[in-house]
MIRO-921057 format. One record per residue (C-alpha): residue number from 1; residue in three letters; x, y, z. Coordinates in nm, 3 decimals, padded with zeros to 5 digits. Layout:
<recs>
REC  numi  torba        x        y        z
REC   NUM    ALA        X        Y        Z
...
</recs>
This chain:
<recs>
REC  numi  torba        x        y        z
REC     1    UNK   11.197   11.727   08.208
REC     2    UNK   10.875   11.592   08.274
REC     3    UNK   10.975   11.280   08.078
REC     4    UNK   11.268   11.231   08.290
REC     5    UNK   11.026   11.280   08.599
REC     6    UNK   10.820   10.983   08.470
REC     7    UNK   11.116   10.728   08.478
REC     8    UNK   11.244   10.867   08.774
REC     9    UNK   10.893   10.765   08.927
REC    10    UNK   10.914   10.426   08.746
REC    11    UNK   11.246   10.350   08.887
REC    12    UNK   11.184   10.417   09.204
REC    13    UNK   10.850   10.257   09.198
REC    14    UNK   11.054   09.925   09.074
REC    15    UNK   11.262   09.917   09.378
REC    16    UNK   11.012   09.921   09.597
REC    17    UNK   10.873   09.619   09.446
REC    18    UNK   11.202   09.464   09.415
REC    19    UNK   11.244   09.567   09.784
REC    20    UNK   10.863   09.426   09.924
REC    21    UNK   10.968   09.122   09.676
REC    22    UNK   11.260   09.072   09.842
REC    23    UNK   11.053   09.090   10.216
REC    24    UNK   10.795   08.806   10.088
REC    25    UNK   10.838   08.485   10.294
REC    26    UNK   10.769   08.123   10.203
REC    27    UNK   10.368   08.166   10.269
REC    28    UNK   10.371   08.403   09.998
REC    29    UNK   10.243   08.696   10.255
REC    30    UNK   10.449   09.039   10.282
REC    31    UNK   10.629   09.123   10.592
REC    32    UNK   10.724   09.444   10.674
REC    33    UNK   10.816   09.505   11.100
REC    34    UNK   10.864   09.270   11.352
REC    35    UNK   10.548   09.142   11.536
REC    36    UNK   10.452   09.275   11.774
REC    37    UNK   10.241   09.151   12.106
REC    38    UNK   10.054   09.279   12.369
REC    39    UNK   09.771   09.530   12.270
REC    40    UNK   09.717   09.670   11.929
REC    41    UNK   09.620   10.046   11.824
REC    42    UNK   09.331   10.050   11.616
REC    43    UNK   09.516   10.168   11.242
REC    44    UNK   09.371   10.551   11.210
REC    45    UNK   09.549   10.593   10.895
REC    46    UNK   09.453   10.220   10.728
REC    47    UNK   09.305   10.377   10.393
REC    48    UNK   09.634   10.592   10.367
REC    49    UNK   09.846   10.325   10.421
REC    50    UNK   09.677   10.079   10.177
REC    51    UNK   09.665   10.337   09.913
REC    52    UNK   09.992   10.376   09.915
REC    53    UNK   10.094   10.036   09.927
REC    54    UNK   09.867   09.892   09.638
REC    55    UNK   10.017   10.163   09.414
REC    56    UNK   10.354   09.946   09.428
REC    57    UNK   10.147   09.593   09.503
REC    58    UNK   09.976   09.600   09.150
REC    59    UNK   10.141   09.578   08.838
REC    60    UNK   09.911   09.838   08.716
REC    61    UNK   09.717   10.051   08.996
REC    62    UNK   09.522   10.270   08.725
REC    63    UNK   09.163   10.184   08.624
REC    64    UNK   09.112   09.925   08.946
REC    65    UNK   08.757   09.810   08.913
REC    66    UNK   08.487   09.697   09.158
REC    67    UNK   08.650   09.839   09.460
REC    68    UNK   08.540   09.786   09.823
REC    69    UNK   08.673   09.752   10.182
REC    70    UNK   08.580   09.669   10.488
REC    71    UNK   08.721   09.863   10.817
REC    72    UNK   08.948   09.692   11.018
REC    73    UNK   08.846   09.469   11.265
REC    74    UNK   09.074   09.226   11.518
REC    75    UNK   09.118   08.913   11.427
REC    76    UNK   09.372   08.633   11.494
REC    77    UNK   09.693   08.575   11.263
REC    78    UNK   09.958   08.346   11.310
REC    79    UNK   09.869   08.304   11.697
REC    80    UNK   09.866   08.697   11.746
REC    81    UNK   09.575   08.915   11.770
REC    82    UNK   09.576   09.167   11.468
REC    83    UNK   09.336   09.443   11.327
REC    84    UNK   09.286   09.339   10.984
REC    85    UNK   09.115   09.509   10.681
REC    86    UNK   09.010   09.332   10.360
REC    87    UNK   09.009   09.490   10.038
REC    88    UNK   08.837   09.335   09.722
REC    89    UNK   08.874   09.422   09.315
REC    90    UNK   08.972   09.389   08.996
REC    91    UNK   09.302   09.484   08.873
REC    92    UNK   09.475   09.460   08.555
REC    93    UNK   09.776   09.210   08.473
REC    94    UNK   10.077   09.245   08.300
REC    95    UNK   09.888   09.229   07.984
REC    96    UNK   09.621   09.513   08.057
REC    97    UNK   09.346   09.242   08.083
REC    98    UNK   09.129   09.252   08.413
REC    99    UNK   09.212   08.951   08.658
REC   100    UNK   08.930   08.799   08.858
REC   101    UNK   08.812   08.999   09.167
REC   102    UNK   09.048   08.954   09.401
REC   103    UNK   09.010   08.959   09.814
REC   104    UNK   09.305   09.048   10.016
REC   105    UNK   09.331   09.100   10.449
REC   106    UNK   09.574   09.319   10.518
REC   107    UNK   09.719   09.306   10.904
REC   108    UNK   09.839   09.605   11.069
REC   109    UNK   10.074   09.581   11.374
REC   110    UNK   10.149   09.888   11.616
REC   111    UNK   09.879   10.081   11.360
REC   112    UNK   10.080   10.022   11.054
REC   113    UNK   10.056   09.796   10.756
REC   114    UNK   10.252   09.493   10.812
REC   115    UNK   10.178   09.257   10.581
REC   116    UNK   09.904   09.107   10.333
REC   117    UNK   09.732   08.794   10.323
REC   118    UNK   09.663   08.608   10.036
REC   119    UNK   09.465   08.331   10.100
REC   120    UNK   09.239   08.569   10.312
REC   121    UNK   08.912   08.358   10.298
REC   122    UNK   08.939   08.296   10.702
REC   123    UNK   08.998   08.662   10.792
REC   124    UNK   08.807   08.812   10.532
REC   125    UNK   08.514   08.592   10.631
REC   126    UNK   08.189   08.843   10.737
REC   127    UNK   08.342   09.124   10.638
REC   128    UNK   08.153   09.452   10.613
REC   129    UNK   08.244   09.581   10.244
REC   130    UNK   08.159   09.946   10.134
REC   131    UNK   08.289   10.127   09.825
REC   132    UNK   08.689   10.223   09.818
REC   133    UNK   08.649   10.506   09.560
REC   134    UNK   08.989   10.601   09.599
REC   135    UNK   09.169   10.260   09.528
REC   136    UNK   08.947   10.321   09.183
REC   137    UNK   09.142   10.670   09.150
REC   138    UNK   09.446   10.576   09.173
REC   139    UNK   09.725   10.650   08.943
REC   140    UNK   10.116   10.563   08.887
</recs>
């Protein structure tokens, strides 16, 4: 049974990527709500949230190396004022070899994840990094 737990988990884990792959728009960043303007709640539950959502993001979550991130601050994407956190390490590929360390912002509308940034050099610049030793925990 616990074998048939596993691929259970796999599967379901697969359509969520399919699904977020499916969401991912011609800048290459992930969408996830409609924006939102006006205000924005600072995310309470951002280390949560990202947790959850690297676990499907990476090809393989276990054994991240090197991991830090910096609290979420506001900053301005796509014209709208967003709190963004930025997240740095080293995950494996589809290979099991260790890419380069990676930086990623992550914007957060109405408190929740929205989408990720990849070319997060502008938002990430300044950030205040301390140790994620949680994203380094994680498993499938």
């Amino acid at each position: 049974m616990n074998v048939n737990l596993q691929k259970l988990k796999r599967a379901a884990a697969a359509l969520v990527a399919l699904g977020l792959g499916a969401c991912a728009g011609p800048s290459g960043n992930v969408s996830f709500v409609e924006s939102a303007s006006g205000a924005q709640p600072f995310p309470t539950a951002y280390r949560t949230d990202l947790l959850a959502f690297m676990r499907t993001y990476l090809n393989d979550p276990v054994g991240v190396r090197g991991a830090v991130l910096a609290e979420p601050v506001q900053r301005s994407v796509g014209g709208n004022m967003r709190y963004i956190a930025c997240v740095r390490y080293a995950a494996k590929d589809f290979n099991g070899r260790y890419t380069p360390v990676q930086e990623r912002g992550v914007a957060f509308v109405d408190g929740r994840l929205e989408r990720v940034v990849d070319n997060s050099a502008e938002v990430c610049a300044g950030a205040n990094y301390q140790p994620f030793p949680e994203m380094e925990k994680m498993t499938r």
